[in-house]
N, CA, C and O atoms as a CHARMM CRD file, in Angstrom:
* protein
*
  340
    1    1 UNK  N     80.49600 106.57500 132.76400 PROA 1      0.00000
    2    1 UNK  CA    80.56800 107.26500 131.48000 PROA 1      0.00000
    3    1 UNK  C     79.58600 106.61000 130.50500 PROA 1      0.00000
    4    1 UNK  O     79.46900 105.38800 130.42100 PROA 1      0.00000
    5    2 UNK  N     79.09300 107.22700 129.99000 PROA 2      0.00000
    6    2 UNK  CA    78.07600 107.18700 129.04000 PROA 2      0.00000
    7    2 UNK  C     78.78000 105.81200 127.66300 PROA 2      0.00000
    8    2 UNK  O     78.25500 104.77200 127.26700 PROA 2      0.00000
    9    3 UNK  N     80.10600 106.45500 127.29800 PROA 3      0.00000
   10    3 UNK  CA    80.40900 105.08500 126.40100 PROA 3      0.00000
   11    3 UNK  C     80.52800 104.15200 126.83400 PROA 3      0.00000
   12    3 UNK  O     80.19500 103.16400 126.17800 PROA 3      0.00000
   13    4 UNK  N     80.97700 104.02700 127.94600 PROA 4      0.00000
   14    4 UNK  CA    81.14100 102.74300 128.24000 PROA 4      0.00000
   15    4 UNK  C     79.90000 101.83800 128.94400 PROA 4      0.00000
   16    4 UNK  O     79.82400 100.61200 128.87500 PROA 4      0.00000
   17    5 UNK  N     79.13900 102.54400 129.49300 PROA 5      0.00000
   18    5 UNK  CA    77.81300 101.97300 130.07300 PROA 5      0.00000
   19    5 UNK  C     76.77000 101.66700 128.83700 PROA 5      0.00000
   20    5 UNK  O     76.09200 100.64000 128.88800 PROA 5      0.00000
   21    6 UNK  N     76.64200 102.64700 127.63700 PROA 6      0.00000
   22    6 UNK  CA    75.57900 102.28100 126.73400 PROA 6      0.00000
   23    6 UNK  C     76.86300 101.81200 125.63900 PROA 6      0.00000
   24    6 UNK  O     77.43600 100.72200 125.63500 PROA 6      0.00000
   25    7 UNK  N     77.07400 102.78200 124.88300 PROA 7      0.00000
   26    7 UNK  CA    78.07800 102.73100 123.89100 PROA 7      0.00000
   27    7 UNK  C     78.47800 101.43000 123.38700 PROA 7      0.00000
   28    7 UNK  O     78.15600 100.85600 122.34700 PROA 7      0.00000
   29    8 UNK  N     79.18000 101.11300 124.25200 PROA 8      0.00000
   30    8 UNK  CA    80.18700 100.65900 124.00900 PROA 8      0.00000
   31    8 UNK  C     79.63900  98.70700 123.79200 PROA 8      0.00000
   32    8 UNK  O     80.26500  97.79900 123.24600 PROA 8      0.00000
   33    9 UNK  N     78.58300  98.68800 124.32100 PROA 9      0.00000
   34    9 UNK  CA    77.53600  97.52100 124.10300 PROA 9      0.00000
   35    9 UNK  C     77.66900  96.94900 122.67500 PROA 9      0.00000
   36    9 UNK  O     77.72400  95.75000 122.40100 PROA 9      0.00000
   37   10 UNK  N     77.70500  97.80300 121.95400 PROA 10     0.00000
   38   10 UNK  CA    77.55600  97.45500 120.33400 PROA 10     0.00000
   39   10 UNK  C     79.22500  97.76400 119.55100 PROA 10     0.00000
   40   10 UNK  O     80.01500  97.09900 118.88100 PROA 10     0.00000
   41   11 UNK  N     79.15100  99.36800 120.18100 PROA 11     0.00000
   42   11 UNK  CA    80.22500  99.71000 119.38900 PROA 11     0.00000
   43   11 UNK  C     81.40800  99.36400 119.74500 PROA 11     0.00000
   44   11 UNK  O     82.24100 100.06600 119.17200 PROA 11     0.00000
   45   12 UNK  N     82.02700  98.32100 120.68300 PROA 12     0.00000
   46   12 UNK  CA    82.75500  97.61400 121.50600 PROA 12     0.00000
   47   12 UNK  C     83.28600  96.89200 120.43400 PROA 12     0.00000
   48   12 UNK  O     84.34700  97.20200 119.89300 PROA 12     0.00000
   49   13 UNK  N     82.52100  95.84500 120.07100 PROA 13     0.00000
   50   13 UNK  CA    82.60600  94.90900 119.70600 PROA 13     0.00000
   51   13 UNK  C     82.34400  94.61300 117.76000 PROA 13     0.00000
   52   13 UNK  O     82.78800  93.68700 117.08100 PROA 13     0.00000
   53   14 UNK  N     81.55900  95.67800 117.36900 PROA 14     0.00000
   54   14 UNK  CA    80.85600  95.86600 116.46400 PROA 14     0.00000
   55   14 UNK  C     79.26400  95.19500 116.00500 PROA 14     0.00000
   56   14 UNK  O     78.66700  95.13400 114.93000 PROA 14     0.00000
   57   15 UNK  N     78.98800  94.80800 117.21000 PROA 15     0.00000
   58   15 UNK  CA    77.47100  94.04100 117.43600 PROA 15     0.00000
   59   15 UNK  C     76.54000  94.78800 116.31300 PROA 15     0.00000
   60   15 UNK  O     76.78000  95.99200 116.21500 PROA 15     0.00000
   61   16 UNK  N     75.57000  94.30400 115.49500 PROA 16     0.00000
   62   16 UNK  CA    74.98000  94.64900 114.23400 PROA 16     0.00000
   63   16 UNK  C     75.40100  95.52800 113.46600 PROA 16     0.00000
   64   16 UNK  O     74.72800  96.55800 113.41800 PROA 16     0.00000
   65   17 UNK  N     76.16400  95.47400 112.93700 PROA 17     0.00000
   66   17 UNK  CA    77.12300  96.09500 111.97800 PROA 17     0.00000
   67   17 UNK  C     77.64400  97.58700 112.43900 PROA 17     0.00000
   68   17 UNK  O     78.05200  98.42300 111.63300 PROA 17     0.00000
   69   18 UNK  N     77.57700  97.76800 113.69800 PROA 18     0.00000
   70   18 UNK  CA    77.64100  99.41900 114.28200 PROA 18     0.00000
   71   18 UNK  C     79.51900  99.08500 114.03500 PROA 18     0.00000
   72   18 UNK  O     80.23700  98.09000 114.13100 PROA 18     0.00000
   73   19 UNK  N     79.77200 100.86600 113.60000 PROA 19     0.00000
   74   19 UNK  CA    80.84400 100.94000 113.57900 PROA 19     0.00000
   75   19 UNK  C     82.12100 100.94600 114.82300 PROA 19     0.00000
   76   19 UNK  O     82.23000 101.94900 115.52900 PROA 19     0.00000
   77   20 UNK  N     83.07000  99.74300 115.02500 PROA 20     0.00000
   78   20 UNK  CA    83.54800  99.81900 116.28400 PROA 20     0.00000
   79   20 UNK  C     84.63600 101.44500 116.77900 PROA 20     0.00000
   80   20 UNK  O     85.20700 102.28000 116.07900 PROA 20     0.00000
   81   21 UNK  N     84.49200 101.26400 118.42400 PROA 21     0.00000
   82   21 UNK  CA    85.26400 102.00800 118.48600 PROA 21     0.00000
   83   21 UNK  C     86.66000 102.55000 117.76100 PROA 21     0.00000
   84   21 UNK  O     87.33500 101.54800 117.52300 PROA 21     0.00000
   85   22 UNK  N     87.10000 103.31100 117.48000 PROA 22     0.00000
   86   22 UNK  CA    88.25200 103.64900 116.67400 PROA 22     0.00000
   87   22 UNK  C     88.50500 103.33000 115.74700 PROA 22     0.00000
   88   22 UNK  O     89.64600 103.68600 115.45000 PROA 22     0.00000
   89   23 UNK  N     87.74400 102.47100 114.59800 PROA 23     0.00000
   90   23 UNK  CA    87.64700 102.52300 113.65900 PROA 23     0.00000
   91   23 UNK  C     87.50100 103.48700 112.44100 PROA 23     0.00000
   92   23 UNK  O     86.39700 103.66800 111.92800 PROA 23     0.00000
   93   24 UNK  N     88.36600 103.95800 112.09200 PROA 24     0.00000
   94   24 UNK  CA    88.55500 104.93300 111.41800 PROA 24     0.00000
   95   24 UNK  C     87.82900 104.84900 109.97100 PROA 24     0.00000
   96   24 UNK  O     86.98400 105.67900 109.63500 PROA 24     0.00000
   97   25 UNK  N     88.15200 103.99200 109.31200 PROA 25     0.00000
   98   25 UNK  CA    87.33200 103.54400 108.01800 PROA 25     0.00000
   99   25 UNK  C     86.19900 103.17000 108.16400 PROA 25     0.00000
  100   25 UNK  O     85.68900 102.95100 107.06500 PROA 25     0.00000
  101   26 UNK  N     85.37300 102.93600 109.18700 PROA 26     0.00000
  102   26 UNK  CA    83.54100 102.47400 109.30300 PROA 26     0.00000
  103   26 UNK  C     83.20500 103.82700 109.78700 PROA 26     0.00000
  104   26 UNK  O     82.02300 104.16900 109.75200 PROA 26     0.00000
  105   27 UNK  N     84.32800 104.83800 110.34500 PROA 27     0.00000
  106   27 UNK  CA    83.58500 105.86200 110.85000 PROA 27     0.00000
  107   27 UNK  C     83.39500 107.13600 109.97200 PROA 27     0.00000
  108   27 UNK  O     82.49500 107.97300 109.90500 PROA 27     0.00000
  109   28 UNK  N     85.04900 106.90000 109.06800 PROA 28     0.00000
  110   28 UNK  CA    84.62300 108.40200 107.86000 PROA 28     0.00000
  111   28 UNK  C     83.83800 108.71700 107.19400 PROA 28     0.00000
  112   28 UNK  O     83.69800 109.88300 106.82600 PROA 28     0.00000
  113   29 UNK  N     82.93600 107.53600 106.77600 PROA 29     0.00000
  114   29 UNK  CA    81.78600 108.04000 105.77100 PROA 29     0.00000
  115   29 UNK  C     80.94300 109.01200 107.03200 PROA 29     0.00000
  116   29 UNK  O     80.67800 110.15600 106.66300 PROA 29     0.00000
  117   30 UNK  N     80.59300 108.70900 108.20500 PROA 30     0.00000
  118   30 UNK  CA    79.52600 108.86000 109.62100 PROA 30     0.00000
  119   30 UNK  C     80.33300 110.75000 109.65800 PROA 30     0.00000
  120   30 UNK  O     79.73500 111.76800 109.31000 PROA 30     0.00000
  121   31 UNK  N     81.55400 110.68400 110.10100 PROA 31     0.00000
  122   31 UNK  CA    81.81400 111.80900 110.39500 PROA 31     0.00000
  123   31 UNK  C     81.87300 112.47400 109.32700 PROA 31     0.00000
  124   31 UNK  O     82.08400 113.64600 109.63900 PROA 31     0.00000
  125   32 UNK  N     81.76000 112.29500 107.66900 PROA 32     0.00000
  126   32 UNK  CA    82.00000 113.07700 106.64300 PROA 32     0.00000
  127   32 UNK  C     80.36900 113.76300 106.59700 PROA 32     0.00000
  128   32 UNK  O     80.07900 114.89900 106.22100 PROA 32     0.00000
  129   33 UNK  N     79.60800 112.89200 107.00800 PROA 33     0.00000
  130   33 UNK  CA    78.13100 113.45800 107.26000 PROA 33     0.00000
  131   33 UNK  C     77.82400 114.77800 108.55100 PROA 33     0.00000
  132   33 UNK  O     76.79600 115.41200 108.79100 PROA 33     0.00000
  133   34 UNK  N     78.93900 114.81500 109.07200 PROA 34     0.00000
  134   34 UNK  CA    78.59400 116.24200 110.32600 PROA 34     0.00000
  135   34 UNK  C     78.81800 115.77300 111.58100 PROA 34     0.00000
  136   34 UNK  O     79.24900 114.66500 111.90100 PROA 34     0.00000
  137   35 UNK  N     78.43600 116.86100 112.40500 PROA 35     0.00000
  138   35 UNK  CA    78.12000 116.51800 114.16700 PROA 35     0.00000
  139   35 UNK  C     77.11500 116.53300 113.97200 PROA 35     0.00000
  140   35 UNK  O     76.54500 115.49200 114.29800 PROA 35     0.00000
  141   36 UNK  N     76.47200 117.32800 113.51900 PROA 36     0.00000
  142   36 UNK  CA    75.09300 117.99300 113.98500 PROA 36     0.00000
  143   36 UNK  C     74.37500 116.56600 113.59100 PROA 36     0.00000
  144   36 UNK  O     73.94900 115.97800 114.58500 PROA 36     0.00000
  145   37 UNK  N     74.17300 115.94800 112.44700 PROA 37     0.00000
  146   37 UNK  CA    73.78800 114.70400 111.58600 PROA 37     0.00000
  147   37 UNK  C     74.08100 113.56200 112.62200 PROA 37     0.00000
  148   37 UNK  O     73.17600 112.93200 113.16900 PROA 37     0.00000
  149   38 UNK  N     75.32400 113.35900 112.83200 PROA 38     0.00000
  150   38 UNK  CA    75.52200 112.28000 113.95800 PROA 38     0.00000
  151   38 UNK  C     74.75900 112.29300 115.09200 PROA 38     0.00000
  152   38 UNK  O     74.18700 111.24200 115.37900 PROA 38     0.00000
  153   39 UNK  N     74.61000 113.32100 115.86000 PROA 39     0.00000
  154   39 UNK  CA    73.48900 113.44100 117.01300 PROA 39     0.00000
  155   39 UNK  C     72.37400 113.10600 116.82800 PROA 39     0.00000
  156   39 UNK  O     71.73200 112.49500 117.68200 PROA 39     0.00000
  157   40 UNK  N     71.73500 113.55200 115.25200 PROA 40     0.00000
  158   40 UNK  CA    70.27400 113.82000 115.52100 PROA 40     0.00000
  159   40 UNK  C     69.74800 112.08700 115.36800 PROA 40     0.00000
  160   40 UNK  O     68.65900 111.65200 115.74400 PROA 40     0.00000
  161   41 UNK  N     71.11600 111.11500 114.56000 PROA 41     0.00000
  162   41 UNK  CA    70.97900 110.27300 114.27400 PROA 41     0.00000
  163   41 UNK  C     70.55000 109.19900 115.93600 PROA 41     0.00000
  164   41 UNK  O     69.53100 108.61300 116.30200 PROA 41     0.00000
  165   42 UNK  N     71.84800 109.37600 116.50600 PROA 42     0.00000
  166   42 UNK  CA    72.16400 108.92200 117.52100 PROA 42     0.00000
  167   42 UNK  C     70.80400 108.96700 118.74800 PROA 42     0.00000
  168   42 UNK  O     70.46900 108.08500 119.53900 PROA 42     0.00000
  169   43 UNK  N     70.14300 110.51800 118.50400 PROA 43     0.00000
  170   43 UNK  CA    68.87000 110.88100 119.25600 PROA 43     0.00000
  171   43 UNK  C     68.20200 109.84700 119.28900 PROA 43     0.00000
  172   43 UNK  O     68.06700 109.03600 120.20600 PROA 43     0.00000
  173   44 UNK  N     67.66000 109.87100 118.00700 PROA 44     0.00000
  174   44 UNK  CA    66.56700 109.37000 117.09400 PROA 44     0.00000
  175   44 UNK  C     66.57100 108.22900 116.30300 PROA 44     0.00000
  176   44 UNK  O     65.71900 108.07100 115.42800 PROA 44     0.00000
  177   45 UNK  N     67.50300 107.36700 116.54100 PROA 45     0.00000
  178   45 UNK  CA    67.99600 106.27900 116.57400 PROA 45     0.00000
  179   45 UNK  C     68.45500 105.86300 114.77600 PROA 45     0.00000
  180   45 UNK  O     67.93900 106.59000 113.92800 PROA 45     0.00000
  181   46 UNK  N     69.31800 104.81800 114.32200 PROA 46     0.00000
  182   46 UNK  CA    69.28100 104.86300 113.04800 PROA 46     0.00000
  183   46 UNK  C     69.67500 103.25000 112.41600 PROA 46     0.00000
  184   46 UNK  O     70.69000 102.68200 112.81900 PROA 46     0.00000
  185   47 UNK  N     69.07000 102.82500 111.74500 PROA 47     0.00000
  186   47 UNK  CA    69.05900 101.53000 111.66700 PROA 47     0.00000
  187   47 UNK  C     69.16800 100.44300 112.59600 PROA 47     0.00000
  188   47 UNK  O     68.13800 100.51900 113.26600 PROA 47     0.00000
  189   48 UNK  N     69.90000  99.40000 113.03500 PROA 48     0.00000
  190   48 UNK  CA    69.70400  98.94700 114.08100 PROA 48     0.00000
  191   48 UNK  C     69.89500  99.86500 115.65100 PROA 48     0.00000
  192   48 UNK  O     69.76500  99.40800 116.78700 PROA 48     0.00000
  193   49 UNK  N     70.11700 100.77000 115.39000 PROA 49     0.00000
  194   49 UNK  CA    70.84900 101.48900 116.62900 PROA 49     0.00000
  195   49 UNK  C     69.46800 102.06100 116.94400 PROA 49     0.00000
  196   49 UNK  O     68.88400 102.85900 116.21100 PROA 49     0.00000
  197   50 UNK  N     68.84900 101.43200 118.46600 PROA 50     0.00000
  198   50 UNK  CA    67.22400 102.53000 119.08200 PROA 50     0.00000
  199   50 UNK  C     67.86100 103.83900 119.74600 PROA 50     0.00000
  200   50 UNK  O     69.02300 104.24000 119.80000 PROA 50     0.00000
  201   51 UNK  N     66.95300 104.22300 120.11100 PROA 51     0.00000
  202   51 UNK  CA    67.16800 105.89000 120.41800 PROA 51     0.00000
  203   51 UNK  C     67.84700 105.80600 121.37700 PROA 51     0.00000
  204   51 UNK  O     67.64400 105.00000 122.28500 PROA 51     0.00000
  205   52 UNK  N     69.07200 106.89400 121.32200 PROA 52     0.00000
  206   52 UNK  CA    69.85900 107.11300 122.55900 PROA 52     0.00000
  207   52 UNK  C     70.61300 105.98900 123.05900 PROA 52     0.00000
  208   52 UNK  O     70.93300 105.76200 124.22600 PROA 52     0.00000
  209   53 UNK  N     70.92600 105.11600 121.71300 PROA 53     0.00000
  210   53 UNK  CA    71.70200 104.20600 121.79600 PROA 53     0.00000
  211   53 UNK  C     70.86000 103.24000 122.42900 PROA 53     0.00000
  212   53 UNK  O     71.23500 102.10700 122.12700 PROA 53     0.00000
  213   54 UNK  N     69.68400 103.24500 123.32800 PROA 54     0.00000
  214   54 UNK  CA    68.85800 102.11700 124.58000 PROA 54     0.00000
  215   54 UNK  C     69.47200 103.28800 125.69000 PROA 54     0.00000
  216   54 UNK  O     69.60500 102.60900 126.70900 PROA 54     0.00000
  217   55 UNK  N     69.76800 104.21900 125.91700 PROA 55     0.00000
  218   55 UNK  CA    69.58500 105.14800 126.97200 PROA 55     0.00000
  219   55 UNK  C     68.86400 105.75300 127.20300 PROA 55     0.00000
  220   55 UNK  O     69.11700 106.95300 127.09800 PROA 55     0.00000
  221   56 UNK  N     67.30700 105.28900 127.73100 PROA 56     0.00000
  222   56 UNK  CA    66.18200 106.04800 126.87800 PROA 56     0.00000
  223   56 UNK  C     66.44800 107.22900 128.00500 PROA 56     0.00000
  224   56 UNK  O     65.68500 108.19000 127.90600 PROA 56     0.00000
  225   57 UNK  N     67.38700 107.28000 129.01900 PROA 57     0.00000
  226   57 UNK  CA    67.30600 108.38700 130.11000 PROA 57     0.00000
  227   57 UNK  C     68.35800 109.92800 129.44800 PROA 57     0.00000
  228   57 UNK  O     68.17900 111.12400 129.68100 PROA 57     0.00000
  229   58 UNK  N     69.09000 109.46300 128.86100 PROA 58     0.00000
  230   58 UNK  CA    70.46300 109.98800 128.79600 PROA 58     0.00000
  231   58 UNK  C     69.45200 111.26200 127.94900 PROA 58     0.00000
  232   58 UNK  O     68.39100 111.10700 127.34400 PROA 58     0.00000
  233   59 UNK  N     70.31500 112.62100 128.20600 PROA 59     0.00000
  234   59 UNK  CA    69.85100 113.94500 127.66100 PROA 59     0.00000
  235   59 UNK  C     70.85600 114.35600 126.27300 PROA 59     0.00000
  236   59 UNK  O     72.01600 114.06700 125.98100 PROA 59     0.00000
  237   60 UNK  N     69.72400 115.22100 125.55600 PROA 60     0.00000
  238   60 UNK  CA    70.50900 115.29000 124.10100 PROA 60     0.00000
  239   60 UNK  C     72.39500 115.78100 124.24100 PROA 60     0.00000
  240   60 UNK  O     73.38600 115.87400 123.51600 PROA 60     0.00000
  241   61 UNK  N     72.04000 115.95400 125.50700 PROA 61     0.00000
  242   61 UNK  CA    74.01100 116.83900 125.37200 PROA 61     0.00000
  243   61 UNK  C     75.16900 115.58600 125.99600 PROA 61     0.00000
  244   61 UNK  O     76.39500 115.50700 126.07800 PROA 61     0.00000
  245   62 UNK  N     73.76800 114.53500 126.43200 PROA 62     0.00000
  246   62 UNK  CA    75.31200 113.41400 127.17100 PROA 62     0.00000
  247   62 UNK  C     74.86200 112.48100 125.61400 PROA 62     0.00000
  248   62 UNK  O     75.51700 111.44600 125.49500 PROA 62     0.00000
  249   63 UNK  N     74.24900 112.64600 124.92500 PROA 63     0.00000
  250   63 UNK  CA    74.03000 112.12700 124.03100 PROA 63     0.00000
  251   63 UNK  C     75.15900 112.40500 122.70800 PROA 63     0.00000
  252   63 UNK  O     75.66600 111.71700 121.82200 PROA 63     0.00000
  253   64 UNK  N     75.21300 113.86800 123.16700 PROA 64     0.00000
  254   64 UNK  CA    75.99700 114.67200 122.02800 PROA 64     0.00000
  255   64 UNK  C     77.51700 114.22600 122.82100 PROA 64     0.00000
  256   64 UNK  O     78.23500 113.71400 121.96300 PROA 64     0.00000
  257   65 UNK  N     77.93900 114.24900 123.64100 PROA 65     0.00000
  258   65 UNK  CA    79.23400 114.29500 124.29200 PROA 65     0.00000
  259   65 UNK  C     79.86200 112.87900 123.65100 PROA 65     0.00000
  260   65 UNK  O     80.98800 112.75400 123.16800 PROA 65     0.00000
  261   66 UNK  N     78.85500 111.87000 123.77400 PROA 66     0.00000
  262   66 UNK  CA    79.19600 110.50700 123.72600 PROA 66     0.00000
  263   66 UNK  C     79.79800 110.46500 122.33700 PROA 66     0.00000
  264   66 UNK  O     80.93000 110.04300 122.10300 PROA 66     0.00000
  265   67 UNK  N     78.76300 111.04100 121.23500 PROA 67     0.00000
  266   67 UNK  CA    78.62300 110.95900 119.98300 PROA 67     0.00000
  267   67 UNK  C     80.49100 111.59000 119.28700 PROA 67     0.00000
  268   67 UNK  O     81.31800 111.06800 118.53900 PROA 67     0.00000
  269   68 UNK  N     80.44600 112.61500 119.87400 PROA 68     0.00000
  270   68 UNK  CA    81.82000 113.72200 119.74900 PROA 68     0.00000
  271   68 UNK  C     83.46900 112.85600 120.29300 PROA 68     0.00000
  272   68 UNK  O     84.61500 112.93300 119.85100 PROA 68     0.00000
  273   69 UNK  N     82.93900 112.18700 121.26500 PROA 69     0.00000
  274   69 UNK  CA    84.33800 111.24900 122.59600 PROA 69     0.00000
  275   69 UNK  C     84.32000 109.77500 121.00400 PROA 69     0.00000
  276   69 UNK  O     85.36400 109.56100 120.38600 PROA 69     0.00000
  277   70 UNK  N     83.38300 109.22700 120.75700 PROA 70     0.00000
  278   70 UNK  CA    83.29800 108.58500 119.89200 PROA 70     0.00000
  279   70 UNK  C     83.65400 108.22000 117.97800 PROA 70     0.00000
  280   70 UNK  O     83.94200 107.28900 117.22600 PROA 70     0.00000
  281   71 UNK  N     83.38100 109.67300 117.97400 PROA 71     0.00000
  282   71 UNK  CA    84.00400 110.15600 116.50000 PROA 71     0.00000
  283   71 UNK  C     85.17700 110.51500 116.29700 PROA 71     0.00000
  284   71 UNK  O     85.61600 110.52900 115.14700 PROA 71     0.00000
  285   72 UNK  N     86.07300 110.94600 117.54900 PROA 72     0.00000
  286   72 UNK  CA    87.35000 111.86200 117.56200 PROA 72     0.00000
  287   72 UNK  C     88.31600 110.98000 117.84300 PROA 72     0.00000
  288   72 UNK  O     89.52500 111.19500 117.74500 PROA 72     0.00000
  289   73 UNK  N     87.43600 109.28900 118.43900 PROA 73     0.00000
  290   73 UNK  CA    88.83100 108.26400 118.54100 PROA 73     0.00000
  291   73 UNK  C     89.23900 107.57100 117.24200 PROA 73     0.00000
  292   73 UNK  O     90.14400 106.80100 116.92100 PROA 73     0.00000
  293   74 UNK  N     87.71000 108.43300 116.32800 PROA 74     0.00000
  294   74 UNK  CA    87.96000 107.50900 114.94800 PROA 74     0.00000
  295   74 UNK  C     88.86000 108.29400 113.91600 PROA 74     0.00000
  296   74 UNK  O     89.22500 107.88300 112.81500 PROA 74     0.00000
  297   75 UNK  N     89.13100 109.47400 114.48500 PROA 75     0.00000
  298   75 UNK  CA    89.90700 110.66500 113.85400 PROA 75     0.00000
  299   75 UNK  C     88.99400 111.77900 113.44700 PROA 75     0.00000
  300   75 UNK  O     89.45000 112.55000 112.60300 PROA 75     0.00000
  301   76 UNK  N     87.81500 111.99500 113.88400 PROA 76     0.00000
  302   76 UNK  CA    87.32000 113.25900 114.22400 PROA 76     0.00000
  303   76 UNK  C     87.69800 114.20700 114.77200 PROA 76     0.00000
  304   76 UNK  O     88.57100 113.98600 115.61200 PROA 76     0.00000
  305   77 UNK  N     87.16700 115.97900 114.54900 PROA 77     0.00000
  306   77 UNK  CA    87.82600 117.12900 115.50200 PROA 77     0.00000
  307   77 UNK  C     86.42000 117.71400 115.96000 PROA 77     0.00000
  308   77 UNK  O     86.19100 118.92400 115.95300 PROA 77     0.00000
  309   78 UNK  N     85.55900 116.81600 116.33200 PROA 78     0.00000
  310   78 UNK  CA    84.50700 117.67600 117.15500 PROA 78     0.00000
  311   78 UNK  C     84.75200 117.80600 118.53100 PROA 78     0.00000
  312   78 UNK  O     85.24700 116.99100 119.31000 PROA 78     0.00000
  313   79 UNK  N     84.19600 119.32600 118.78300 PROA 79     0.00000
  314   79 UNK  CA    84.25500 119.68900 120.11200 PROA 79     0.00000
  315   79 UNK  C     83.25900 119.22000 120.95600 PROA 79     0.00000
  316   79 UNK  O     82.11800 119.59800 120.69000 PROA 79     0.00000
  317   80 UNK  N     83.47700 118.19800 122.28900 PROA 80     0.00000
  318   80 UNK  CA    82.25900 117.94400 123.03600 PROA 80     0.00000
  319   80 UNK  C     81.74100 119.18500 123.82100 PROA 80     0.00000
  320   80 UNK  O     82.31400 120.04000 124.49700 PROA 80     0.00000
  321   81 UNK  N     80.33000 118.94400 123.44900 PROA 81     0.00000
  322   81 UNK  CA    79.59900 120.09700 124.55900 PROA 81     0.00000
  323   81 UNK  C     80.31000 120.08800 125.74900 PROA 81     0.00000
  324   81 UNK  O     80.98700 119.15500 126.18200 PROA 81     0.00000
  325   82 UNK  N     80.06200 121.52500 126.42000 PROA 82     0.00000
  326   82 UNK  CA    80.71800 121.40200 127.59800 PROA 82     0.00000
  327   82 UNK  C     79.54000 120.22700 128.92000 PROA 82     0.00000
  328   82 UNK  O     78.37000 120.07100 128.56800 PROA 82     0.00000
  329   83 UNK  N     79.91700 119.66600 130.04100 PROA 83     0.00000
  330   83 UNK  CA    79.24400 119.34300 130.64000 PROA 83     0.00000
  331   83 UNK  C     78.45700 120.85000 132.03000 PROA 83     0.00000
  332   83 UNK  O     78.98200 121.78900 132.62900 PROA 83     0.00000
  333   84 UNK  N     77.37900 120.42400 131.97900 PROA 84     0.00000
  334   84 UNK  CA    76.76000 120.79800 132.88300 PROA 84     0.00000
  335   84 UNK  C     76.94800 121.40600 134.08100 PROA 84     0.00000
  336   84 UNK  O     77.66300 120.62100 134.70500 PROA 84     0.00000
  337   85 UNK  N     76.71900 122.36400 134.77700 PROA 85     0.00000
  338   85 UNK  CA    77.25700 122.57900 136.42200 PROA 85     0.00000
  339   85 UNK  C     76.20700 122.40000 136.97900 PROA 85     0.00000
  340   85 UNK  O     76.14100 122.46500 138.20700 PROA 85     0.00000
């Protein structure tokens, strides 16, 4: 899984100020900004965080999935893309 192989590197633990998993209060300002905003961030990397988290392989939708599995433990209601067939 994508969080836990890249993700979770930083946002585990809170390694350079990234907001940790399930953290609800580092994450509301992030999710009060959108999905759509969170992805493009996440793409395209955003302050200490490089592109695709350092997944330089991972595609914009496992990108988006991660982003969505990630926001919704912080009390987000985004829907993850569906996966692929």
């Amino acid at each position: 899984m994508v969080v836990t192989n890249i993700c979770a590197g930083c946002h585990g633990s809170g390694a350079l100020n990234s907001p940790k998993i399930g953290d609800a209060g580092a994450w509301a300002p992030r999710i009060g900004q959108g999905f759509d905003t969170l992805v493009k961030n996440a793409i395209n990397g955003i302050r200490s965080m490089p592109p695709r988290g350092g997944g330089a392989d991972l595609t914009d939708k496992e990108v988006a999935r991660a982003v969505a599995f990630l926001a919704n433990k912080a009390g987000g209601k985004f829907t993850e893309p569906p996966l692929d067939k």
